[in-house]
C-alpha positions as CSV (number, residue, x, y, z in Angstrom):
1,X,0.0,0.0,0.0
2,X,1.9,3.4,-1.1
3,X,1.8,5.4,1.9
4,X,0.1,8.6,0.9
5,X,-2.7,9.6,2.8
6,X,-4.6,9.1,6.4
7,X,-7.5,6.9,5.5
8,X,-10.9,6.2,7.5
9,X,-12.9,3.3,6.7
10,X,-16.4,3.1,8.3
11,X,-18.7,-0.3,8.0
12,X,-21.9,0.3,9.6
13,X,-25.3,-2.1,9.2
14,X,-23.4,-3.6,6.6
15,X,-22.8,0.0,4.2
16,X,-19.4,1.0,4.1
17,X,-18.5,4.4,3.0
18,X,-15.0,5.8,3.1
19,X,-13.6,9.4,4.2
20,X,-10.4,10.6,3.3
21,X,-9.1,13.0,5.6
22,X,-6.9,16.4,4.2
23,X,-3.7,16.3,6.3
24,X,-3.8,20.3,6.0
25,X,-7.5,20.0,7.6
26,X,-6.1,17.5,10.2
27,X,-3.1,20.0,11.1
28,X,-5.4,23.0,11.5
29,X,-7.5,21.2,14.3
30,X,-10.7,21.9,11.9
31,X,-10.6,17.5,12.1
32,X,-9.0,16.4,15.5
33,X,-8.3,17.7,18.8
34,X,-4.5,17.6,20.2
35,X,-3.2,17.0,23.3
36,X,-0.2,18.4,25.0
37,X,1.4,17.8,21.7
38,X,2.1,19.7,18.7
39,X,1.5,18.1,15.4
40,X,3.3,18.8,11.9
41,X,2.9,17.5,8.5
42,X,5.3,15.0,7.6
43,X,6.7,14.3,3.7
44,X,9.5,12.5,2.8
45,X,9.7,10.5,-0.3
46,X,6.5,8.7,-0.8
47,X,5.4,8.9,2.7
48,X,2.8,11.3,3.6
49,X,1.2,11.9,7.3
50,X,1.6,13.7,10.8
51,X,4.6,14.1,13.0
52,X,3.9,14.5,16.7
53,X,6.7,16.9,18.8
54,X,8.1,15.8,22.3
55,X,7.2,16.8,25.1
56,X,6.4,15.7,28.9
57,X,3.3,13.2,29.6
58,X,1.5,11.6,26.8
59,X,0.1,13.1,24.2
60,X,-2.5,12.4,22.0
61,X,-4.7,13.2,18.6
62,X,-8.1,12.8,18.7
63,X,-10.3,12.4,15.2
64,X,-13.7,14.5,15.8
65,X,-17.0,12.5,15.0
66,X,-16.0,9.3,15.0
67,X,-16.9,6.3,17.2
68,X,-15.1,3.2,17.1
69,X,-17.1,-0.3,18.8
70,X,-15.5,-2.9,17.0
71,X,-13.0,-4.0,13.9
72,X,-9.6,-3.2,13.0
73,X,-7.4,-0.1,13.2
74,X,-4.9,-0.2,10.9
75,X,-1.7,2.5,10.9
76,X,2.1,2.9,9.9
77,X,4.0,4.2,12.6
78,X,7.9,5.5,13.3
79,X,9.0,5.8,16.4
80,X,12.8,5.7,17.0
81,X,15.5,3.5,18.5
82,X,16.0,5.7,21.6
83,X,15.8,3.9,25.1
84,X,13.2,5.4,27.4
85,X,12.3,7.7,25.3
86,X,10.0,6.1,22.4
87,X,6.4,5.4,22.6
88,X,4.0,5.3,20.0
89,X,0.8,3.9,19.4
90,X,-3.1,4.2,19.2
91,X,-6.1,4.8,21.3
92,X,-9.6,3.9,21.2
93,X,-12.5,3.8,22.6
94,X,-12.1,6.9,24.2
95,X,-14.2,8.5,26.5
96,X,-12.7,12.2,27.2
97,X,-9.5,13.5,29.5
98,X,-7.8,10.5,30.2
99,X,-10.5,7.5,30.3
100,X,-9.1,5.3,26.7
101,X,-8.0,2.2,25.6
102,X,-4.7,2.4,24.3
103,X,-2.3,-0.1,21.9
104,X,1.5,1.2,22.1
105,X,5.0,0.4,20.9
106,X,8.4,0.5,22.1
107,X,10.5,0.3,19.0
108,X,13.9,0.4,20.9
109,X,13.4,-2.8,22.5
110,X,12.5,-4.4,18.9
111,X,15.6,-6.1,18.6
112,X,17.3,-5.8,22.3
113,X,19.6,-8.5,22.8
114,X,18.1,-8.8,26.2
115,X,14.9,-11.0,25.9
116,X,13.3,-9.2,29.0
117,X,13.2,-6.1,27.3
118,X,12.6,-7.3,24.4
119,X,9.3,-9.1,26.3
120,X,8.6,-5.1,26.6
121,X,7.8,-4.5,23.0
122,X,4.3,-3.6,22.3
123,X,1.5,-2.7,25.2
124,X,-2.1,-2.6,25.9
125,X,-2.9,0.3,28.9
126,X,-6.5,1.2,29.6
127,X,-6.3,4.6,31.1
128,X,-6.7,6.0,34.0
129,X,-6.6,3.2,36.0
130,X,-4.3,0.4,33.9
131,X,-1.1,2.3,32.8
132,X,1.8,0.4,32.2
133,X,3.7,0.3,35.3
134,X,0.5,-1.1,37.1
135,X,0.1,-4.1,34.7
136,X,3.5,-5.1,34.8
137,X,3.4,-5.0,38.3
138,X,0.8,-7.0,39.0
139,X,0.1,-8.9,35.7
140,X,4.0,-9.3,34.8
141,X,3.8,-10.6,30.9
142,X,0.6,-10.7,30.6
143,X,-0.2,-7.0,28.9
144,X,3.4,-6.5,26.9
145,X,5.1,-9.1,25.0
146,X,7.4,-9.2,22.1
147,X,7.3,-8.7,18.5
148,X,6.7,-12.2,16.4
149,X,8.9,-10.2,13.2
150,X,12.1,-8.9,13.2
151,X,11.9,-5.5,13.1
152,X,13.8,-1.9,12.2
153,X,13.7,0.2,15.7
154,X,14.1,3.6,13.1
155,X,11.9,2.2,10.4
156,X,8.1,2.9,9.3
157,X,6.1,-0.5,10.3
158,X,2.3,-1.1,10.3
159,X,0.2,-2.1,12.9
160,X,-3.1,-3.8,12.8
161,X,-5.4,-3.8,16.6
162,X,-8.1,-6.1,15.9
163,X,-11.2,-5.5,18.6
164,X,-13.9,-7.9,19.1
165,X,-16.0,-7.4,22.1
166,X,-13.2,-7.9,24.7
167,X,-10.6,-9.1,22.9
168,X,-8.0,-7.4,21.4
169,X,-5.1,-8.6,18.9
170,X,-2.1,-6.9,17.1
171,X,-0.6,-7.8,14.2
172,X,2.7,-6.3,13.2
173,X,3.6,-6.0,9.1
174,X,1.6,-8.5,8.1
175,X,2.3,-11.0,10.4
176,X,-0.5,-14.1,10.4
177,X,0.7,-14.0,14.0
178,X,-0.8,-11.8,16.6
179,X,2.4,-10.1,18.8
180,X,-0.5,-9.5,21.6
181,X,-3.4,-10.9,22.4
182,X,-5.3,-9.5,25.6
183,X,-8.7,-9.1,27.3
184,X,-10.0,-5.7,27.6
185,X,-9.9,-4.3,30.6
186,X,-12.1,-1.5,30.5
187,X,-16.3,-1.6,30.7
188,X,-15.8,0.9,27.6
189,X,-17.8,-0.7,24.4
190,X,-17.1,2.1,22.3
191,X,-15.4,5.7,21.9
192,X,-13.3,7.7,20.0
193,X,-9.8,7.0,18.5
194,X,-6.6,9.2,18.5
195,X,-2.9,8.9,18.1
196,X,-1.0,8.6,20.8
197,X,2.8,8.8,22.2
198,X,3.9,8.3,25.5
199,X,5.8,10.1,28.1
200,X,8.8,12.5,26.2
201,X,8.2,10.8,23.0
202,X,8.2,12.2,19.4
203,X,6.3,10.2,17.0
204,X,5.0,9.8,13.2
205,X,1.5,8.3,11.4
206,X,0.5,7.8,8.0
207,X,-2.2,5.2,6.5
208,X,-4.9,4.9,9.2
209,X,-7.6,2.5,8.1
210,X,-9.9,2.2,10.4
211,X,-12.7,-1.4,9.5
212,X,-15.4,-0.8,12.0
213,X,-18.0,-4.7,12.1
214,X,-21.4,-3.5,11.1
């Protein structure tokens, strides 16, 4: 898929109708709300989305008018091979301030050489009350786990979140594979959907699909 343009796809009551959304529209807010970020537009070469800026606490960008319940959210996404310091991802099922569902990366621990951190590569949070730190504490392994593909740290890769009901799956490039598979911990059914990065993290998006079942 030639990465060109932020996509949504909507199947409702089994019609489907898609929206392609102007990156210039997206930047000016007249699309999306941001959050303690600020967002650029991003071209190089044949890749064409949004770059989010760094900056303290997570930040996020939220698509007006949209509801997500169930399907698949698909997105390319670069983060960068910097310890502590890239997070990048997608939320859902968002409910304002901080209440959302969230699906993130950690692209420098792709291809650690140690296997713990490497165990750290991609993460389901449900916000306020599952972040990170609280999972692994209590539910070590069970919300994080490792990518099945190699992967570049510094490279574009696409992600897929598949949501059915409480279940939730990523796929990364491809894969046949899921890297996570988790039960959702919120009682949220459905809500809105934004980009997200984490704590001091920097991030870019292009090619969001979004499959919603009917």
């Amino acid at each position: 898929m030639k990465p060109t343009f932020l996509l949504l796809l909507l199947i409702t009551s089994g019609t489907s109708f898609s929206q392609r959304v102007n990156l210039e529209d997206l930047k000016s807010g007249d699309n999306c709300v941001t959050v303690n970020r600020t967002m650029t537009l991003l071209n190089e070469g044949t890749w064409s989305g949004i770059t989010l800026d760094e900056k303290e606490g997570n930040g996020l960008v939220w698509l007006d008018d949209f509801t997500f319940t169930s399907g698949t959210i698909e997105v390319d996404i670069r983060g960068k091979n910097k310890p502590g310091q890239s997070f990048v991802g997608i939320a859902f099922h968002g409910s304002g301030g901080d209440a959302y569902d969230a699906v993130y990366f950690r692209p420098f621990n792709f291809q650690s050489p140690d296997p713990v951190r490497k165990s750290h590569s991609v993460q389901y949070i449900s916000m306020p009350d599952h972040d990170w730190g609280a999972l692994r504490q209590q539910f070590p392994g069970k919300y994080e786990s490792q990518l099945t593909d190699r992967v570049n740290p510094d490279d574009w890769f696409h992600a897929a979140i598949k949501v059915e009901g409480k279940s939730i799956a990523v796929f990364v490039n491809g894969s046949s594979q899921p890297s996570l598979v988790v039960e959702k911990l919120s009682t949220r059914e459905t809500g809105g959907i934004g980009l997200w990065v984490g704590n001091g993290s920097a991030g870019d998006f292009a090619n969001l699909v979004i499959s919603a079942n009917p």
